[in-house]
C-alpha positions in Angstrom: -18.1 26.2 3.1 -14.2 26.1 2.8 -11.7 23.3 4.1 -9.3 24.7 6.4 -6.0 22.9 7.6 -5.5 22.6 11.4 -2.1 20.8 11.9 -0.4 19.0 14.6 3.1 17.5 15.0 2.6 14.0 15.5 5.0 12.8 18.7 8.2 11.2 17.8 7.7 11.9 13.6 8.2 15.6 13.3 5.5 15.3 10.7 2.6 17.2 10.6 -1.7 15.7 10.6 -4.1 17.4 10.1 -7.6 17.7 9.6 -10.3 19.8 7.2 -13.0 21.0 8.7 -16.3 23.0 7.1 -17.2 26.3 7.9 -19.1 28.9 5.6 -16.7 30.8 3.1 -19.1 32.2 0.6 -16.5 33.4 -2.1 -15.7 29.8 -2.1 -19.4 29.8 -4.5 -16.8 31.8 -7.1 -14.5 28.6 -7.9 -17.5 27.4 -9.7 -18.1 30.3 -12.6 -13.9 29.2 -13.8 -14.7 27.5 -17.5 -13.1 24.1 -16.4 -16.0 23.3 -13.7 -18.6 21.4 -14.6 -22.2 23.1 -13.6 -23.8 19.7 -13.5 -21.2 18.2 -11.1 -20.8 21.4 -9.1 -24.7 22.4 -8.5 -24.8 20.6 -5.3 -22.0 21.0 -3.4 -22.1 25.1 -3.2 -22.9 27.8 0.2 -23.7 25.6 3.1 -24.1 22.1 1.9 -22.7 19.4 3.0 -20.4 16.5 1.0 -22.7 13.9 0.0 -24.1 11.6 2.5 -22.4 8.4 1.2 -18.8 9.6 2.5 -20.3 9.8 6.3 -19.1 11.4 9.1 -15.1 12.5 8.9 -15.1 10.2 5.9 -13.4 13.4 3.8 -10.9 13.7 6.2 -9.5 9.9 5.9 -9.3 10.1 2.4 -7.4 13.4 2.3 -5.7 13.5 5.4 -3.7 10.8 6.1 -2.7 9.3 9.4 0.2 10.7 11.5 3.5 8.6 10.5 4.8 6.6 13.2 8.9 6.1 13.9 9.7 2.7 13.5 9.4 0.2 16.3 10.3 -3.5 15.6 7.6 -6.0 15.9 4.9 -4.0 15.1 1.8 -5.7 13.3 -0.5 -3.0 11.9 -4.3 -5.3 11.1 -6.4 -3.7 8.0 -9.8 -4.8 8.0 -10.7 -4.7 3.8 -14.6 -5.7 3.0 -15.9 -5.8 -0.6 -19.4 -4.6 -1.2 -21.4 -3.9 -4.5 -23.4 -0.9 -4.2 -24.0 2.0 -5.8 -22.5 5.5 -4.0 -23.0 8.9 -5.2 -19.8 10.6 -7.0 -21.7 13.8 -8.0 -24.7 15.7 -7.0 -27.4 13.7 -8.4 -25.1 11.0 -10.1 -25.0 7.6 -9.3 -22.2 5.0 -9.9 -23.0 1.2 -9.5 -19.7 0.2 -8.0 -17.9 -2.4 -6.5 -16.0 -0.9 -3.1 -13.7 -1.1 -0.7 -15.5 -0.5 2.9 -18.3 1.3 1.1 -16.5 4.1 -0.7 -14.4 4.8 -4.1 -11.2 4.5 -3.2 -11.0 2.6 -0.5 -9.4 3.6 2.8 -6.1 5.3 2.9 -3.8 2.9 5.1 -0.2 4.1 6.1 2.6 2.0 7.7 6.3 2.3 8.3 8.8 0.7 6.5 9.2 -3.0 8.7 6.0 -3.0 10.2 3.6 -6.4 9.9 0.6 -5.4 7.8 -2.3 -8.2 9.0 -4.7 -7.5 6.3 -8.3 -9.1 7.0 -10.4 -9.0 3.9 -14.1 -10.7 3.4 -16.0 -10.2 0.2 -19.3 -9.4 0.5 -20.3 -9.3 -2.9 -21.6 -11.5 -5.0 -18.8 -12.0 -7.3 -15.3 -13.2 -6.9 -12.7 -10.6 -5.3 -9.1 -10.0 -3.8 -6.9 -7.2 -2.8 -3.4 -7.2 -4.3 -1.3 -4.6 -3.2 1.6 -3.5 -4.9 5.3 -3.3 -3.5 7.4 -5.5 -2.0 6.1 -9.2 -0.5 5.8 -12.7 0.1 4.8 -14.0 -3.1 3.0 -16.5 -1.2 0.9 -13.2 -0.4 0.6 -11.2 -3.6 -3.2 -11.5 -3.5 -4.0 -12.7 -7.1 -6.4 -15.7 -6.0 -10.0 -15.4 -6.1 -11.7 -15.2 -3.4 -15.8 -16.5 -3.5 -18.4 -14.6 -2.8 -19.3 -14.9 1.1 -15.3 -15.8 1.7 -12.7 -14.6 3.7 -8.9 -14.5 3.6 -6.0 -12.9 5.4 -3.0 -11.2 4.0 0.2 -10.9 6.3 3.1 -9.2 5.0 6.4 -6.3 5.8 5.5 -3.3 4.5 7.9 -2.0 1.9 9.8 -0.1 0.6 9.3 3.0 1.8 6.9 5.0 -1.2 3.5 5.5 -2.1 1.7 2.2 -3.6 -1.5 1.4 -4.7 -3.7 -1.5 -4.0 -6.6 -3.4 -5.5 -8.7 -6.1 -7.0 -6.8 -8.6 -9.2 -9.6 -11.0 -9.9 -10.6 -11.5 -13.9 -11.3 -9.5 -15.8 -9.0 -7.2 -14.0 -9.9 -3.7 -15.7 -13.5 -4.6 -15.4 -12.6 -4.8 -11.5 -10.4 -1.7 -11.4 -13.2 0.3 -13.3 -16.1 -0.3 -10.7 -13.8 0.9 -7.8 -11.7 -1.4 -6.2 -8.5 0.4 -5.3 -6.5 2.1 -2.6 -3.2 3.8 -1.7 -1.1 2.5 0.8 1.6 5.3 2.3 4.7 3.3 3.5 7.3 5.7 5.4 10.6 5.5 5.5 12.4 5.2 8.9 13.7 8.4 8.8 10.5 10.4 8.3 10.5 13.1 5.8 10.5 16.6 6.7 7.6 18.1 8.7 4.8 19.4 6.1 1.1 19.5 5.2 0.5 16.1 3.9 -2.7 15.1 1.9 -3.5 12.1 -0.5 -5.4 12.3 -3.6 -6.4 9.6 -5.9 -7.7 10.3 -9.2 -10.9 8.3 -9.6 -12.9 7.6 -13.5 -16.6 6.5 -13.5 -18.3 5.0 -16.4 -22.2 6.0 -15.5 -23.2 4.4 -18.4 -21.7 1.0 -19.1 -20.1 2.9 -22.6 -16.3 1.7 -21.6 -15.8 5.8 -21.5 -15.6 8.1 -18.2 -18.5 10.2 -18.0 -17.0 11.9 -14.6 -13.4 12.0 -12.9 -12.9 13.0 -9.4 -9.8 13.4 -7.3 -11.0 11.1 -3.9 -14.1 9.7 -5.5 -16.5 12.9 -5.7 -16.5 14.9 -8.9 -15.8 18.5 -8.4 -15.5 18.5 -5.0 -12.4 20.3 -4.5 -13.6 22.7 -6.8 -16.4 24.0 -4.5 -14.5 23.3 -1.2 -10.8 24.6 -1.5 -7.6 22.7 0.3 -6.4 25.7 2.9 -3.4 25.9 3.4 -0.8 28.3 5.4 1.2 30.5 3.1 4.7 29.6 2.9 4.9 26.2 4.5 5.8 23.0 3.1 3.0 20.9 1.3 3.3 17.2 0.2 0.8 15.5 -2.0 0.4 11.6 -2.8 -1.0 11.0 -6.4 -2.1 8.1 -7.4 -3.7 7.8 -10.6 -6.1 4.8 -10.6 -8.3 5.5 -13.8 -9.5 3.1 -16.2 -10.1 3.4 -19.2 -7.8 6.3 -20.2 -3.9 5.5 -20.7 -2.5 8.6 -19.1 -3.2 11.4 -16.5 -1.2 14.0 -15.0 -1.3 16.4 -12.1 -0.6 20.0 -12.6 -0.1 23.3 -10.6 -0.8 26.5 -11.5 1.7 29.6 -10.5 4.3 27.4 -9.1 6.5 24.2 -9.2 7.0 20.9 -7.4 9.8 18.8 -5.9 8.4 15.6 -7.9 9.4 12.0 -5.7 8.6 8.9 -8.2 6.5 6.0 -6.4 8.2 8.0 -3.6 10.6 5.1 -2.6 13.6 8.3 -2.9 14.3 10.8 -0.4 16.2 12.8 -3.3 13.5 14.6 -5.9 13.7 13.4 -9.2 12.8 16.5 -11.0 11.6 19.9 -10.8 8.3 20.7 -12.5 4.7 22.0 -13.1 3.6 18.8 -14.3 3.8 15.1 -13.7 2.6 12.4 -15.7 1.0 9.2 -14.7 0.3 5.8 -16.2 -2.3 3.8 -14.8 -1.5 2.6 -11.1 1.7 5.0 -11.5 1.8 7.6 -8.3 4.2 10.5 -6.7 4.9 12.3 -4.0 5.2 16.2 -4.8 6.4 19.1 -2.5 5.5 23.0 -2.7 5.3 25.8 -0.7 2.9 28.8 -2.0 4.3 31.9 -1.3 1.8 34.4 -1.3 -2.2 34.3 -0.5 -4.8 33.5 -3.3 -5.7 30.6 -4.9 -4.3 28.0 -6.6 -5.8 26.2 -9.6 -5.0 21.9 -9.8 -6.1 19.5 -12.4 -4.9 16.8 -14.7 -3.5 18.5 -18.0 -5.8 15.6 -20.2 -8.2 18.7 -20.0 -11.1 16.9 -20.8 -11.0 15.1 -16.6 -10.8 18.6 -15.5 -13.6 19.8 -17.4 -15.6 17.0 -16.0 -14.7 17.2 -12.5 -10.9 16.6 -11.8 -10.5 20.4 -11.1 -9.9 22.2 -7.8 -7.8 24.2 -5.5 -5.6 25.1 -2.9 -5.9 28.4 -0.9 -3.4 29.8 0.8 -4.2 31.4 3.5 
């Protein structure tokens, strides 16, 4: 199977969505034999097989591929519907995480907004402890989403999104790193209202799971599934502008990074710039810290990605992007 980038401009936004669709590449099955993957967390996910069944239909694509940006438009109220649920989900073949989710997966859904609009966020926690969403940025403080919400509760969140950047949210009920660790987090794209250039936009979020209760990371997975992007390749055309958002929500480790091989990246702090703030192979990331990168790849082959804490990449945070 390979991922392959079909692009659109979105009207209005001169930016570009897109989506990955599956179809059989079989020198995909190489990206395995490199020494950073992992056999255990790659054995599944090789020739024709499909992601696991917990991510469900298109489920890939709206964790990696965000939503067209929209120019702005004054009054606009943009409603989120956030459910908690504890439940175990599948983050490598044959390995199973008892989490605590957003809408049933680890992160939760990728939301995107323009700077000004109303987010209307409608959360209900189904699980049977207590639970919020907090969402970083700029709000109400009225609305900063620290309260506890009881099992079997509801509560709605109303607030502008801003500023214009890359911000996480998640669950800020005690004990907070307990929380964080069993999967409750998200990424929230807010775009200025003068959209960036066009470009090839993904999100990934850098995921650690504790299988065993230790307090360490057994597995690490960019968008919740370990190795993924190892088997299945990010396509992408050859010479055209890319643009990541990283967000680096592991527990239980104090740093991560994100780093490309055989070229260098605009980097874009929390993103809330239009201006890069550096030139590099590498960025570093604290907990909850994210970016927003930009590359072009200038010639075909394939592009190695990982965090440089080598010990996530050799348990699953490795993968690729093709150019094609």
């Amino acid at each position: 199977m390979r991922l392959l980038l079909g692009g659109s401009v979105a009207a209005g936004t001169g930016l570009v969505s897109g989506r990955a669709h599956a179809d059989a590449y079989p020198d995909d099955a190489s990206a395995a034999m490199h020494p950073m993957s992992v056999p255990v967390v790659q054995s599944g996910y090789g020739g024709n097989a499909d992601p696991p069944a917990r991510l469900g239909a298109n489920a890939l694509d709206s964790l990696l591929i965000p939503p067209p940006a929209e120019a702005p438009k004054p009054g606009r109220v943009r409603e989120v519907s956030l459910w908690v649920n504890e439940r175990p989900i599948e983050v490598a073949e044959g390995k199973s995480f008892a989490a605590w989710t957003y809408n049933d997966r680890v992160p939760g859904p990728l939301i995107r907004a323009t700077e000004g609009d109303e987010l209307l966020i409608r959360f209900q926690n189904r699980g049977m402890h207590p639970h919020n969403v907090h969402f970083h940025g700029r709000h109400t403080v009225s609305q900063d989403g620290w309260q506890p919400i009881p099992s079997g509760a509801t509560e709605t969140y109303r607030f502008r999104a801003g500023p214009a950047g890359l911000h996480p949210y998640h669950c800020h009920a005690l004990p907070v790193s307990q929380h964080i660790a069993k999967g409750l987090y998200g990424a929230l794209i807010v775009d200025p209202p003068t959209p960036r250039p066009p470009a090839h936009e993904f999100s990934l979020v850098l995921c650690g799971f504790d299988l065993d209760g230790d307090g360490r990371n057994e597995l690490y997975a960019w968008n919740g599934v370990a190795g993924f992007f190892a088997r299945f390749p990010i396509k992408v055309p050859v010479g055209e502008l890319v643009r990541l958002y990283l967000l680096n929500m592991v527990s239980g480790d104090p740093v991560a990074s994100f780093h490309l091989h055989a070229e260098t990246f605009d980097v874009y702090r929390t993103g809330t710039r239009l201006e890069p703030d550096e030139h590099t192979d590498v960025v570093t990331l604290a907990q909850a810290e994210r970016a927003i990168v930009e590359f072009r790849l200038p010639e075909r082959g394939r592009y190695m990605f990982h965090p440089h804490q080598v010990h996530m990449a050799e348990r699953g945070a490795m993968g690729w992007f093709s150019a094609i």
